[in-house]
Every structure is written in structure tokens, then in C-alpha cells.
C-alpha positions, 0 to 999 in steps of 0.5 A, spaced: 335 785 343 337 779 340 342 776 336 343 768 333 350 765 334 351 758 330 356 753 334 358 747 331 359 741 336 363 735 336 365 729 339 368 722 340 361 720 345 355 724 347 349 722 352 343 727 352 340 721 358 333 720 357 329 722 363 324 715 364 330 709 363 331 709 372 337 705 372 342 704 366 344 711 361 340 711 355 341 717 350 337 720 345 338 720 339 340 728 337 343 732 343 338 736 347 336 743 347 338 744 354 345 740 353 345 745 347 343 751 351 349 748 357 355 748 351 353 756 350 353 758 357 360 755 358 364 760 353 359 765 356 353 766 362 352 773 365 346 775 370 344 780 364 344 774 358 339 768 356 341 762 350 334 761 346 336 754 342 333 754 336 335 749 331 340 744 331 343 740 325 345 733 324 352 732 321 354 725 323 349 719 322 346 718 328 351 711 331 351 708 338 356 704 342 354 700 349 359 701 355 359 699 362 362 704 367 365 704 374 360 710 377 359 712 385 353 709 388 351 715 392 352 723 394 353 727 400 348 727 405 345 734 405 344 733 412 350 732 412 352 738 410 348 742 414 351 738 419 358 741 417 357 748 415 354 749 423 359 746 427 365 747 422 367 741 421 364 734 418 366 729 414 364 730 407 368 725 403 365 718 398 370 713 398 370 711 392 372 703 393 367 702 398 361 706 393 363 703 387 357 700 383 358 698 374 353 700 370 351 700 363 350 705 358 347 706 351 351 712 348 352 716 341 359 716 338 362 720 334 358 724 334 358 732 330 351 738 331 351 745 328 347 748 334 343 755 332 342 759 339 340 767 340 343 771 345 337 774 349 340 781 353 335 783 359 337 790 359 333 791 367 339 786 369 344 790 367 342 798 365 348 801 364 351 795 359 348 795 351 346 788 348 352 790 343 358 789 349 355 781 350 356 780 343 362 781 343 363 779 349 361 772 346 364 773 339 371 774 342 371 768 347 367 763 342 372 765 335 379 764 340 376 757 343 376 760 349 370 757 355 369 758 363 369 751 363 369 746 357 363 745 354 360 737 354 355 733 350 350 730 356 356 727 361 362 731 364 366 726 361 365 727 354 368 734 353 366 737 346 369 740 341 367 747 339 367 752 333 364 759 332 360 758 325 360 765 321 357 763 315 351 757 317 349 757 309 356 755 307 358 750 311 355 743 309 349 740 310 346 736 315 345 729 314 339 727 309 335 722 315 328 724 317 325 720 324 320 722 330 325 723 335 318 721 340 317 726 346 324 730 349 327 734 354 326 741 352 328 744 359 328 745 367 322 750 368 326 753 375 320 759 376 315 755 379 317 752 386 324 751 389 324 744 385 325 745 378 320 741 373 322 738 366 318 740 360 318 736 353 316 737 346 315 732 340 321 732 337 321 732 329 328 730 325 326 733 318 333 732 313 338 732 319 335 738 323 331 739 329 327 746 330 326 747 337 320 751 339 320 757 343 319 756 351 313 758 351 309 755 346 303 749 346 308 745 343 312 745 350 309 741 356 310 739 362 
């Protein structure tokens, strides 16, 4: 009921955030698991599917950049909101020039991944369909650059570049560079309460490439 996809992404910056840094944007190293799951769901998320990482590759050497961006200090009021969809009237909107605040950033730049990832159909979703229709579901899209929206390499501002990879082994090979990546973020846990929980797993870059443990492991922690 699976079958393994190979993505190639890439991009000008990428920032996969590091959970602990509160205030300003600090990358990890190597794209996330979660970010690697994210790019596959914009070219295809159905109820029926799931994306599995499994590996991700290096291509590029690991390079940083520091920037200082203009971001909206605050968010819309939930209350707010609630306020609005009861009366049917409200005001909603963020004023960017009276909510303005600069803040610094640690970004990757120039950054390129070979991501290895299964595609998971769960038949009790969808009884009448085959594992086959998802496949080519996402074998169509994917080849023809197609996505419901464009995939990005941790923040929404940096837009990836993707390739469907048909033959991994003959592609070029990860960069030759071998580092503990320390504890990263594998990916919300959404099933224990309403507020989803972060899980973790020691993260190994062995000669350019990253092997994800499967979600249900002991090396994955919460």
C-alpha cells in the first residue's frame, strides 16, 4: 500500500527554525523531516494519503547568510474573531506600519535536497479507490511541475524549486560531509489532545545524507 518518491528540492534561502531560539529565526542545518513532508503535500494531500520521509541527501554544501527582515509583531485576536463570526461584522485587519518590528535571522542559502518520501494510502478513507489512482495522482502533477500551492523551504517567503527524481541512483551524489545534527524536529504529534506536540530524534548526517527514523520508533521522542 506504499510506494517511494524521490524529490529533488532547491532554492536561493531556506529556514527550517529551531524551536528553542524564542526570538530571532535560527536554521538548522539540514531541511526538516516535517518541511520535507510539507513540499510533497503541496503537489499532493488527499484524506486517503499519508507522506512518510524517509532519507534526505545533501547537495549543496551546508552555507549561511544573516538578514534583518520587517515582520508583523502580533496576530489576530482569537477572540477577535469569535467576536466576528457571532455578529457578523468585526474588524480583523493588522496594520502593518503600526505592528512593524526588525528582526534578524540566521538563514541557509543556496541550498539543493534529494528528498526520499512513501506515499501511504489508507484504504478505510477512500474504499472505493486503489493505491494506484494516488500514484498517478502524484506521478502526474510532480513530473508536469504542477502543486496546489508552491512548495517552500521552512518560511512561506522562500518559494522551492522542485523536480520528480525517477532514477535516484543515477543522480549525483550527496556532498561528502559527515556531522551530528543534535536533536531535530521530526514532527507535530496532532493525536493526543487538541494541542498538537513536537517529537524529535537525534539527527546523523552520514557523507551528505540523513536517514529519518519512522514515526513510531524509540529513537523518535517527545
Amino acid at each position: 500500500m506504499t510506494k517511494t518518491y524521490c524529490l529533488e528540492l532547491s532554492g536561493d534561502y531556506a529556514c527550517f527554525t529551531r524551536p528553542e531560539m524564542k526570538v530571532e529565526r535560527v536554521s538548522y542545518d539540514v531541511m526538516t523531516p516535517s518541511a520535507a513532508r510539507a513540499c510533497f503535500e503541496t503537489i499532493l494531500w488527499k484524506p486517503a494519503i499519508r507522506w512518510h520521509v524517509r532519507r534526505i541527501e545533501v547537495l549543496k554544501p551546508i552555507r549561511w547568510i544573516n538578514l534583518r527582515r520587517n515582520e508583523v509583531a502580533s496576530v489576530v485576536s482569537t477572540r477577535n474573531v469569535e467576536t466576528a463570526m457571532k455578529n457578523g461584522t468585526g474588524g480583523l485587519g493588522l496594520y502593518i506600519e503600526d505592528d512593524r518590528q526588525q528582526r534578524a535571522g540566521l538563514f541557509l542559502r543556496d541550498v539543493a535536497y534529494r528528498v526520499h518520501a512513501d506515499l501511504e494510502f489508507l484504504r478505510e478513507r477512500d474504499p472505493s479507490a486503489t493505491a494506484m489512482k494516488y500514484q498517478e495522482m502524484f506521478e502526474r502533477r510532480a513530473s508536469r511541475g504542477q502543486c496546489v500551492n508552491q512548495p517552500y523551504l521552512g518560511c512561506r517567503e522562500f518559494a522551492a524549486r522542485f523536480r520528480l527524481v525517477n532514477a535516484p541512483e543515477a543522480e549525483l551524489a550527496a556532498i561528502n560531509e559527515t556531522r551530528d545534527l543534535g536533536f531535530m524536529l521530526h514532527d507535530l504529534d496532532f493525536s493526543a489532545s487538541a494541542d498538537p506536540q513536537p517529537r524529535f530524534f537525534r539527527a546523523q548526517l552520514e557523507s551528505g545524507v540523513v536517514e529519518v527514523p519512522a514515526w513510531n520508533s524509540e529513537e523518535v521522542r517527545a
